[in-house]
C-alpha positions in Angstrom: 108.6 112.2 154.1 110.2 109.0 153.8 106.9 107.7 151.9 107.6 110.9 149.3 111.1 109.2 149.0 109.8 105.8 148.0 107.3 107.3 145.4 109.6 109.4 143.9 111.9 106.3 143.4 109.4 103.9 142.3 109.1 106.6 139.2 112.6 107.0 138.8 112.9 103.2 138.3 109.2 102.6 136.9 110.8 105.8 134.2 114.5 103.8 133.6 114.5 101.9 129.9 117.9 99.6 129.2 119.1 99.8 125.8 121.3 102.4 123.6 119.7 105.7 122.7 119.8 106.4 118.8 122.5 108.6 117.7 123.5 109.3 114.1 126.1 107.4 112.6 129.0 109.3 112.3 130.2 109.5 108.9 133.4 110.9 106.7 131.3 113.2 104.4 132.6 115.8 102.0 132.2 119.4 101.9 129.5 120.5 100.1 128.5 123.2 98.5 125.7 126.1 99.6 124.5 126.2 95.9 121.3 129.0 96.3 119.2 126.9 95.2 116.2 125.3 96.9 115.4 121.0 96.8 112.1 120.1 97.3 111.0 116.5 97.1 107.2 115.0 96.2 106.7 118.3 94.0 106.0 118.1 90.4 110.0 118.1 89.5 109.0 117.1 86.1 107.2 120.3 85.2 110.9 121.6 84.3 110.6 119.9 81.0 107.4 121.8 80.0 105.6 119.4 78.4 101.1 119.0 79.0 101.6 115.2 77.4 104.1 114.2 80.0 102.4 115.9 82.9 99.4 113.7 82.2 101.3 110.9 81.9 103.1 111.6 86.0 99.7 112.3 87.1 97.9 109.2 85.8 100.9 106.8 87.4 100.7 108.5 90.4 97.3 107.4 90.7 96.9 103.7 89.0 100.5 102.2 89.0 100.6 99.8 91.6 103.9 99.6 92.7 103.0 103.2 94.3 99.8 101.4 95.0 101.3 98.8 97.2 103.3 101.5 99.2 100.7 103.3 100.3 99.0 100.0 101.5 102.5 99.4 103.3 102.0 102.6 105.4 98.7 101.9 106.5 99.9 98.4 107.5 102.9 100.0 109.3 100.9 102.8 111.2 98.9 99.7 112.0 101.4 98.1 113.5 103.0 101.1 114.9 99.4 101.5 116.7 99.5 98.1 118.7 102.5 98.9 119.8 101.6 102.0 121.7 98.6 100.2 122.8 100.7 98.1 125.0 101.9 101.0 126.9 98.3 101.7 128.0 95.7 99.9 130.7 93.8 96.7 129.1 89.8 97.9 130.1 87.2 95.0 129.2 83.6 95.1 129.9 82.1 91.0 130.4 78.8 90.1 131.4 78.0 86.0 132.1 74.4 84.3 132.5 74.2 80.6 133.0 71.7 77.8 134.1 72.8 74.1 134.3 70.4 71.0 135.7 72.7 69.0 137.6 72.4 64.8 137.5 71.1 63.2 140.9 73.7 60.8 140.1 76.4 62.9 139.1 79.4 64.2 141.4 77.8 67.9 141.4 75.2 66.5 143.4 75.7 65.6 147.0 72.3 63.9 149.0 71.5 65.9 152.2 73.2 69.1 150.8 72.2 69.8 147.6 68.6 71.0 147.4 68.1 71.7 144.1 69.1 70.2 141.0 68.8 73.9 138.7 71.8 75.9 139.0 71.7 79.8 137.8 74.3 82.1 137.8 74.2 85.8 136.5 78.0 87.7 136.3 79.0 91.4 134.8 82.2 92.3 135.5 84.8 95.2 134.3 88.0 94.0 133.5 91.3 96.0 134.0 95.3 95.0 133.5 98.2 96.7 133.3 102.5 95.5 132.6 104.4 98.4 134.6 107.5 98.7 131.9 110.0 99.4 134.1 112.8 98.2 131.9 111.3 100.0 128.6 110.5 96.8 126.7 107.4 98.3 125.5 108.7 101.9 124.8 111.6 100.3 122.9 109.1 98.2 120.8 107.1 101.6 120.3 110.1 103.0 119.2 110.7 101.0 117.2 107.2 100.7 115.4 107.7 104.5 114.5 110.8 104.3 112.9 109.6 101.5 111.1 106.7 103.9 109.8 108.9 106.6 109.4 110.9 104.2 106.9 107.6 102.6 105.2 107.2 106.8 104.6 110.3 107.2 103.4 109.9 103.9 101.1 106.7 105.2 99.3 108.6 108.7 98.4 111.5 106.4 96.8 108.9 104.4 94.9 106.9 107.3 93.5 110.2 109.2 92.4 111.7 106.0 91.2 108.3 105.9 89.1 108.2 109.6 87.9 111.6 109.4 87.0 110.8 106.3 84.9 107.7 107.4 83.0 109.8 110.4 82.5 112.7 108.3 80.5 109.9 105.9 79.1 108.2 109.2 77.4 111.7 110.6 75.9 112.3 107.3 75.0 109.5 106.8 72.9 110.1 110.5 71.4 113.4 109.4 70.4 112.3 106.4 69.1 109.5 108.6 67.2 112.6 110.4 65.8 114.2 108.0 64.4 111.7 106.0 62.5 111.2 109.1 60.7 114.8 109.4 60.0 114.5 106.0 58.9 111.4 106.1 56.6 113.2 108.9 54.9 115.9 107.4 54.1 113.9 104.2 52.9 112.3 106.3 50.8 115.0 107.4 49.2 116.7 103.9 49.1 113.2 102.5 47.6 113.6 104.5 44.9 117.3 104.6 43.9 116.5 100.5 43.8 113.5 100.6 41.9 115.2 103.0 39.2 118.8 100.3 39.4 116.0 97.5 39.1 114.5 98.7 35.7 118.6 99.5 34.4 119.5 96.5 35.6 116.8 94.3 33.5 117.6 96.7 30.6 121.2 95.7 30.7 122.4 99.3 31.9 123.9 98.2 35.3 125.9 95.3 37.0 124.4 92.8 39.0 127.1 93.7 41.6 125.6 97.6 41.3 122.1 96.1 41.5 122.7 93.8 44.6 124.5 96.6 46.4 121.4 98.7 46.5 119.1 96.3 47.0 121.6 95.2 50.2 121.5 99.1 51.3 117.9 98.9 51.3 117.7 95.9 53.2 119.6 97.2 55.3 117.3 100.4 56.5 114.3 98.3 56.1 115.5 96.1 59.1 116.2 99.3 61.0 112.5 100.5 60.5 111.6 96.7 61.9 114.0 96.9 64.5 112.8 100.7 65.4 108.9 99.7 65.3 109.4 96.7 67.6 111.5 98.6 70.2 108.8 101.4 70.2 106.0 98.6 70.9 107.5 97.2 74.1 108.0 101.0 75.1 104.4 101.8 74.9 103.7 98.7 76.8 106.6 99.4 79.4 104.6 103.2 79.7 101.3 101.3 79.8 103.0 98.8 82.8 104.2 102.6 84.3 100.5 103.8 84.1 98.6 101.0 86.2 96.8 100.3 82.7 94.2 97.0 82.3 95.3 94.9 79.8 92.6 95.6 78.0 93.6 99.1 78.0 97.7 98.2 77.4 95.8 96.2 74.1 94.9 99.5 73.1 96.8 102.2 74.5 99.0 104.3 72.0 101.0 107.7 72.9 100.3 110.4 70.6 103.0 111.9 68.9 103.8 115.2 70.6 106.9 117.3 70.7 109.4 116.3 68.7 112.3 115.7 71.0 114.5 118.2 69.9 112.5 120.6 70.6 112.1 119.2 74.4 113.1 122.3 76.8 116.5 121.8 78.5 116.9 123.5 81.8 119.2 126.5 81.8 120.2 126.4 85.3 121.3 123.1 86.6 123.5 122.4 89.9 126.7 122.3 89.4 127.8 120.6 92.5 126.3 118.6 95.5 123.8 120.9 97.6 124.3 120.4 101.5 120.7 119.2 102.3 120.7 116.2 100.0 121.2 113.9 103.1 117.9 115.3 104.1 116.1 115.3 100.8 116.6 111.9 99.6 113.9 109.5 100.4 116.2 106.0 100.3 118.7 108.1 103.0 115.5 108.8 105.1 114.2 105.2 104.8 117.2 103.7 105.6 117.7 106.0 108.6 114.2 104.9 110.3 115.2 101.2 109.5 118.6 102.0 111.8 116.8 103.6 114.0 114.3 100.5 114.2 117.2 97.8 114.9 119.0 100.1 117.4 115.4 99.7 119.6 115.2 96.7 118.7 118.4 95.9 120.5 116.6 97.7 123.5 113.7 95.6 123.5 115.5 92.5 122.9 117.8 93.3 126.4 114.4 94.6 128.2 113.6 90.9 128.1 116.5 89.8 130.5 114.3 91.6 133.2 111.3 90.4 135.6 108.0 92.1 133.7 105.3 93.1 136.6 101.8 92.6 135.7 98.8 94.1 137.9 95.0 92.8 136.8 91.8 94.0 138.6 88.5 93.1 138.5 85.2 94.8 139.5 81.6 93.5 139.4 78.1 92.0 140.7 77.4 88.3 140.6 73.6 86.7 141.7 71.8 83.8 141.5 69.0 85.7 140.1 68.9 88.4 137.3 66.9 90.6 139.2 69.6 90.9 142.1 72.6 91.0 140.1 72.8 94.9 141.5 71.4 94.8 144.6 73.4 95.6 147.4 75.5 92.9 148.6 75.7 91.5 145.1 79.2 93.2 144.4 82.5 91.7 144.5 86.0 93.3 143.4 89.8 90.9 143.0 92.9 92.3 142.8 96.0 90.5 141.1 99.8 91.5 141.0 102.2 89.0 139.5 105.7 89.1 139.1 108.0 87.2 136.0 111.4 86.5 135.9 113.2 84.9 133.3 115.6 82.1 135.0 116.3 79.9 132.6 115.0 79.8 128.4 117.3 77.6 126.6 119.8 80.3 125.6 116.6 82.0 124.0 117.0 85.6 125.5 120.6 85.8 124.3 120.1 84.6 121.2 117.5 87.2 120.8 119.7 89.6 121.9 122.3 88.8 119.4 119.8 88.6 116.8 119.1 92.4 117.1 123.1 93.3 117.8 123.5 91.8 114.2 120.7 93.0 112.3 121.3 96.8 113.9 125.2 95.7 112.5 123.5 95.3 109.1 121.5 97.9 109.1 124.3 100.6 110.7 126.3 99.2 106.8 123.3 99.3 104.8 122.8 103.3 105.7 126.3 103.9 104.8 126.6 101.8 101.5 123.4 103.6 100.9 125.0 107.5 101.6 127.7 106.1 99.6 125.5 105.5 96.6 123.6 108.3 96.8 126.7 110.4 96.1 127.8 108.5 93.4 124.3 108.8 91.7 124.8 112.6 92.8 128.0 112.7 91.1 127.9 110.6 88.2 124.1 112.8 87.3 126.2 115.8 87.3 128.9 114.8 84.9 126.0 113.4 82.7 124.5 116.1 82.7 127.6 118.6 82.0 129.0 116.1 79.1 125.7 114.9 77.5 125.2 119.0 76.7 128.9 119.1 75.2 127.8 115.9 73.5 124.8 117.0 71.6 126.8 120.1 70.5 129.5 117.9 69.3 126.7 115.5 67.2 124.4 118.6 66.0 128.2 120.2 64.8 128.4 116.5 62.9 124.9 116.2 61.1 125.7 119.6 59.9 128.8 119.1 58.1 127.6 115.6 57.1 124.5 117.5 55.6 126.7 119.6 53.6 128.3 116.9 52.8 125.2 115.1 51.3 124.7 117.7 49.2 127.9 118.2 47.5 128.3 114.5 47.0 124.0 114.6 45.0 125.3 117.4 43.0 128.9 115.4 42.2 126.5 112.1 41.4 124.1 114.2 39.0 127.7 116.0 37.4 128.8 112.5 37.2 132.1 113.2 39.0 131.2 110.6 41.6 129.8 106.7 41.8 126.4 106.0 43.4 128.2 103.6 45.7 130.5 107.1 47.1 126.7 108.5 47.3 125.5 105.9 49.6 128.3 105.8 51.8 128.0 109.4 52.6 124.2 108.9 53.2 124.7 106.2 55.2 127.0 107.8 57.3 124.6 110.6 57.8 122.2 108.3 58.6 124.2 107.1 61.1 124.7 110.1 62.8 121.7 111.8 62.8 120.5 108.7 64.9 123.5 109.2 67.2 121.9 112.7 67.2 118.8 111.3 68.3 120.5 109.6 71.2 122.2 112.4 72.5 119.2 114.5 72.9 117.4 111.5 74.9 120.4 111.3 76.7 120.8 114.9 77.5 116.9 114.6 78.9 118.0 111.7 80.9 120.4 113.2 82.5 118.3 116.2 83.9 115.8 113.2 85.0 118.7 111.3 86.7 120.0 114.7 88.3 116.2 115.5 89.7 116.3 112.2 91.7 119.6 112.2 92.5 118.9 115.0 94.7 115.7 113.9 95.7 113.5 115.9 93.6 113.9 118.9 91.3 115.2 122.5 92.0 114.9 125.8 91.4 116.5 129.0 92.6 115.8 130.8 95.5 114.1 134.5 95.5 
């Protein structure tokens, strides 16, 4: 009975770990609303535009770009690392075999006259190895721990980086729509500027205009041929900011051009969009998850780090045959067995263990602010995507309402100019006020897009309703 006792205690203690056990921060969060819709993260959240161009485009960076790339190579590293880590919970097992002949000097120490009879020396040895650290104190388990969260986190990291990535070939391929857009605003207006200067050119050399007429028009056209410039250049570096997006070679970024496709105003807007913060978007958002298993990480950390204030017990065996001849090394009489226990106890390190320790009490400290500076910011991003998204709408109304009127306007003012009740210089500053704002119409509509694409990884991914 009393031997039951001691067993039963030795795996009480041999069971004990020191060290806080993880438990979720506890912080002031908001009530949120039970919106019937369902999240879902890692799904194609993009396919809510409905456009085949920019589908290929997500499913060509998913593969090639190598920031995704690199994250994927970061998991395998941290499973890696999460797999020596349990390793040092289990037995060490080796397998060793030894053969070895030596001709010892007559006038060497190794031979002794009288004693030694030979001067050959062979030795044959196989052995199988085992050791063993009882973690009584949990230094190991806490490192283990530890190593998961740290995969769970590298995870969690790879999610953020491939939404982070969808999200910006998605803006990349509105941008260049846009930018599509208004270069043929643009030329149109070039067009017409090219010719209202060619027919001021021939009426000013005839002596039927003012130089001060002549040099406004040629300043007006000027003017729109340095917006063309200015337009081509920006599209350029967006094709090669897509082409960075899409892993290309730089043979292929040389090359690579994006076709034109749907015009963007004819991009498909989501009807139904969330109008407030959905419950699960703790639990949905891949930077909230990552920086969760980091926390989680430091607080073993802090485990592991106090685990090393305590003795470590090691226990080493070793089982085997040794002969002086190969052909006896398993004959009876040949085997031979050790058995090893040893015992370490820190006493004195410098002030190393506590240093250690404090080491892991500050970084858990800086990682316990870093999870809530990053809740914080994911409900600002939350927040700010939903007013975005509610005032970029009213916004686009607002500009469509304006290109209208200044449309109308346009008109009436060509049929004053042909009447003669007006000046060509009245004529071109309503055109280039409508020039103006059908390229502020332009930008609303890539910023209406942009919106939906901030809102769809604000919450982690994109929505839809629930059956």
């Amino acid at each position: 009975m009393r031997k039951s006792y001691y067993f039963f205690s030795f795996l009480i203690f041999a069971g004990c770990s020191v060290g806080p056990d993880y438990k979720a921060p506890k912080i002031d969060m908001p009530k949120l609303s039970k919106e019937e819709i369902a999240l879902y993260t890692q799904e194609k959240w993009w396919s809510v535009f409905n456009v085949k161009t920019l589908d290929k485009l997500e499913e060509k960076a998913l593969i090639y770009n190598a920031d995704l790339r690199m994250a994927i190579a970061n998991i395998d590293a941290a499973m890696a690392a999460a797999g020596i880590a349990k390793s040092d919970l289990l037995p060490q097992i080796a397998v060793s075999g030894k053969g070895s002949k030596a001709y010892v000097s007559k006038n060497g120490k190794n031979f002794i006259k009288g004693l030694s009879q030979k001067r050959n020396a062979t030795d044959y040895l196989g052995t199988v190895s085992a050791s063993y650290e009882i973690d009584f104190f949990g230094k190991y388990r806490k490192a283990n721990e530890a190593a998961r969260a740290q995969l769970l986190a590298t995870r969690a990291a790879k999610d953020a980086v491939m939404l982070s990535i969808t999200s910006q070939v998605a803006k990349n391929y509105f941008l260049i729509r846009a930018l599509d857009a208004k270069l043929a605003i643009a030329h149109r207006t070039l067009a017409t500027r090219l010719e209202t200067y060619r027919m001021y050119k021939s009426r000013f050399e005839h002596g039927y205009c003012t130089e001060l007429d002549f040099l406004r028009i040629q300043s007006e056209m000027e003017s729109v041929k340095t917006t063309v410039i200015d337009l081509e250049e920006a599209l350029a570096k967006a094709e090669t900011s897509m082409s960075l997006l899409l892993g290309c070679s730089p043979r292929e970024m040389m090359e690579r051009k994006t076709s034109p496709d749907v015009a963007i105003e004819k991009l498909r807007i989501p009807g139904f969009v969330p109008k407030g913060i959905p419950s699960d978007v703790l639990n949905r958002r891949p930077d909230l998850l990552q920086a969760e298993g980091m926390l989680i990480a430091a607080n073993a950390k802090v485990g592991e780090a106090r685990a090393a204030f305590f003795p470590s017990i090691s226990l080493t065996g070793v089982y085997g045959f040794e002969s002086l001849t190969l052909g006896k090394l398993f004959r009876p009489g040949s085997d031979m067995w050790s058995f090893d226990g040893g015992i370490n106890l820190p006493i004195f390190s410098g002030g190393r263990l506590s240093s250690m320790s404090d080491a892991a009490k500050a970084n858990y400290r800086a990682a316990l602010v870093a999870y809530e500076k990053t809740v914080q910011v994911a409900f600002k991003e939350t927040l700010d995507a939903l007013i975005s998204n509610r005032k970029s709408r009213e916004i686009v109304v607002s500009r469509t309402r304006q290109v209208n009127a200044l449309k109308r306007s346009y008109d009436i003012a060509l049929k004053q100019k042909e009447a003669g009740l007006i000046g060509l210089i009245d004529l071109l500053d309503v055109e280039r006020g409508l020039l103006s704002c059908e390229m502020n119409l332009v930008t609303a509509l890539q910023n209406q897009l942009n919106a939906v694409v901030d809102l769809c990884k604000a919450l982690g991914g994109g929505w839809q309703r629930k059956q």
